[in-house]
Each structure stands twice: as structure tokens, then as C-alpha cells.
C-alpha positions in Angstrom: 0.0 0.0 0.0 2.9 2.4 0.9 4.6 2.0 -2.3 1.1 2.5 -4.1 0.8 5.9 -2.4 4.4 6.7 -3.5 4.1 5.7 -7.1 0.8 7.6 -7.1 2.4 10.2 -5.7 5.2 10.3 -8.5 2.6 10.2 -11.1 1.1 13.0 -9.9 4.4 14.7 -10.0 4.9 13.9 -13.7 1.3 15.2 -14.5 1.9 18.9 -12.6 2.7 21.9 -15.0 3.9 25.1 -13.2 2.5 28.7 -13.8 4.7 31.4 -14.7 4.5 34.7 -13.3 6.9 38.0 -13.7 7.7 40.9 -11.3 7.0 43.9 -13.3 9.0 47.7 -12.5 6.7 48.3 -10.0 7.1 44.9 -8.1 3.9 43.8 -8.6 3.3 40.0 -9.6 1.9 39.6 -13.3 1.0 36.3 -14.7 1.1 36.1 -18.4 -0.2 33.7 -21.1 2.7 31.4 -22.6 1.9 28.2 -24.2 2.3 25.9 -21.0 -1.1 28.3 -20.2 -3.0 26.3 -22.1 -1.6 22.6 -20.7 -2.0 24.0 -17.3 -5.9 24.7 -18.4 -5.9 21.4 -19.9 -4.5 19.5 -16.6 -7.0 21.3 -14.6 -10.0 20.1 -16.5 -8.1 16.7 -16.7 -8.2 16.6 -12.7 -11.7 18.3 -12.1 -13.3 15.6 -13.8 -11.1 12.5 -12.2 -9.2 12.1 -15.4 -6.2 12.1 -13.5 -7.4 9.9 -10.3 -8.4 7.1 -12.3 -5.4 6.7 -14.8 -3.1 7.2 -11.4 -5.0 4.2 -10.0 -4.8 2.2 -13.1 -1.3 2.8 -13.5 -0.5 2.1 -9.8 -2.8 -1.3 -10.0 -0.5 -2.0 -13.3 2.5 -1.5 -10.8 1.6 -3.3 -7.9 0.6 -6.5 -10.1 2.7 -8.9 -8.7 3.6 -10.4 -12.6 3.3 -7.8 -15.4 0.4 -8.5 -18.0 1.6 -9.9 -21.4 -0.4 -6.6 -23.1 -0.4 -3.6 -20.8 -2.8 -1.7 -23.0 -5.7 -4.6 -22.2 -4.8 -4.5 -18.7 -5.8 -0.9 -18.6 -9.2 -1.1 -20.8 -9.7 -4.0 -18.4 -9.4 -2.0 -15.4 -11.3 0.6 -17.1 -14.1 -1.1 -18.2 -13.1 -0.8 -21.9 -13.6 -4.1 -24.3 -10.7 -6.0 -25.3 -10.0 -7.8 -28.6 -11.7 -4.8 -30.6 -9.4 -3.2 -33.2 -10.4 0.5 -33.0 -8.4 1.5 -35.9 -10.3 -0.8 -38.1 -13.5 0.2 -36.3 -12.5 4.1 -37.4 -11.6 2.9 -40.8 -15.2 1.1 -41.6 -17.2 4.3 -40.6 
């Protein structure tokens, strides 16, 4: 359990983008729109709707299996609920 908290911890690491602010002549702190804006916007929307909980407890669950599955990919659509065996490509393709 403590290593799950750890690696879950580390993910969460990996998924954090900084904001960026300046100092401007009068010392006053300014935030201002650079391209990691829009990833931070992004990230935020990815946590406020438990994007980012359930792919950190997929991934941990993935890490804490005691072998590793032959097809990580299946694992997680497993855990997720997703069907295996389905080519989505082909799927995409036909439509």
C-alpha cells in the first residue's frame, strides 16, 4: 500500500505543470499567457473531472501487479471497463 501511495504520488508529479508569473517595474506580480497556459488549463479540466485519479489508480494497480500483464494496454481497458479484442483503428476505418 505504501509503495502505491508513493508511485501515485510520482505520477502526480509527472502530471503537474507550473504557472509562470513576472515581477514587473513596480514589483507587482503579473501572470502572463505562454503556451504551457493552455496545458495547465488542460490538466486542470483533466483533474476536475477524475481524469487524472483514475489513470493514477490504473497505473498504480498495473505497478503493484505482482507479474506484469503480457499486453499492458488490455490491462488498462480492463481495469477501465473498456472491451478487449476490438481493433479500434479498423473500427475508425469502416465508418
Amino acid at each position: 500500500a505504501q509503495r502505491g501511495r508513493s508511485a501515485a504520488a510520482a505520477l502526480r508529479r509527472l502530471l503537474l505543470v507550473s504557472n509562470t508569473q513576472l515581477v514587473d517595474l513596480d514589483g507587482r506580480m503579473t501572470s502572463y499567457q505562454t503556451p504551457d497556459s493552455k496545458k495547465e488549463e488542460f490538466r486542470k479540466y483533466l483533474e476536475k473531472s477524475g481524469v487524472i485519479d483514475a489513470l493514477t489508480k490504473v497505473l498504480v494497480g498495473l505497478y503493484e501487479e505482482p507479474e506484469r500483464p503480457p499486453n499492458a494496454v488490455d490491462y488498462i481497458k480492463r481495469y477501465m471497463g473498456a472491451p478487449t479484442g476490438i481493433d479500434v483503428e479498423a473500427l475508425r476505418q469502416e465508418n
